[in-house]
N, C-alpha and C positions, 0 to 999 in steps of 0.2 A: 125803685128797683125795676128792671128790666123784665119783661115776661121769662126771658129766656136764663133770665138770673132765677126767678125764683125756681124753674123746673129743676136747674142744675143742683139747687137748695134742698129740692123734695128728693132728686134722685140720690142724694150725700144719705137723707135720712132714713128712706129704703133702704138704702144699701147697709147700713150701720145697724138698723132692726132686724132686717133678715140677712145679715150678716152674709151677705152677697156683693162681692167686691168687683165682680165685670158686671153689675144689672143695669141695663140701659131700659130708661123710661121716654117713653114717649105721650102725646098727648089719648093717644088712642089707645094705655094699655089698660088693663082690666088685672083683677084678681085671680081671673081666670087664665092668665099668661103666665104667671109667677105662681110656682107648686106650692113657696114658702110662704105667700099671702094669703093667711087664712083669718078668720075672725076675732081671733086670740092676738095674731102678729097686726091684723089693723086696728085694734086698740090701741096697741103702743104704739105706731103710727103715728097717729092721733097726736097723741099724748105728747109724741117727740115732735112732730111737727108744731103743736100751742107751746112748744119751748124754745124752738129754734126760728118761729117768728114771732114771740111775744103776744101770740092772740091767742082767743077763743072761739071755738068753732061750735055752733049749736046743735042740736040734733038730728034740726031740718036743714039744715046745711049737709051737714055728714052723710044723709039719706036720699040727697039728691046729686050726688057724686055717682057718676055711670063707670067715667073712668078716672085717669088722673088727669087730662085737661081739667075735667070740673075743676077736680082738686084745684088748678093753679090757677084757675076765673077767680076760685072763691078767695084765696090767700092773695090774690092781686087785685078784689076790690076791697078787702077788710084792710092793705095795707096801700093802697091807692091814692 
């Protein structure tokens, strides 16, 4: 899968969690861009995202996410 496949993946999944249907993800966004992303909405995140690519993501994985590129380094080497 394509890098730009999987962002397109994770922005489907944002958008379906916080229920934000124009939200455009880029590599550089942050929590702090999105009013709806808050601690409680990036659990389910989480959650939806080890659904929607069949993995699991660790703790230290998850804590080392700055923004969403991290995000899709790390679901594009787990499924690489």
């Amino acid at each position: 899968m394509e890098r730009n496949e999987i962002l397109e993946r994770v922005q489907d999944v944002f958008r379906d969690e916080l229920e934000l249907d124009d939200l455009v993800l880029t590599d550089e966004t942050t929590a702090d861009d999105v009013e709806e992303w808050d601690s409680l909405t990036h659990v389910q995140i989480v959650v939806a995202l080890e659904k929607a690519f069949a993995l699991k993501f660790t703790s230290r994985e998850i804590l080392s996410w700055d923004n969403v590129g991290d995000l899709v380094d790390c679901i594009e080497k787990k499924i690489g």
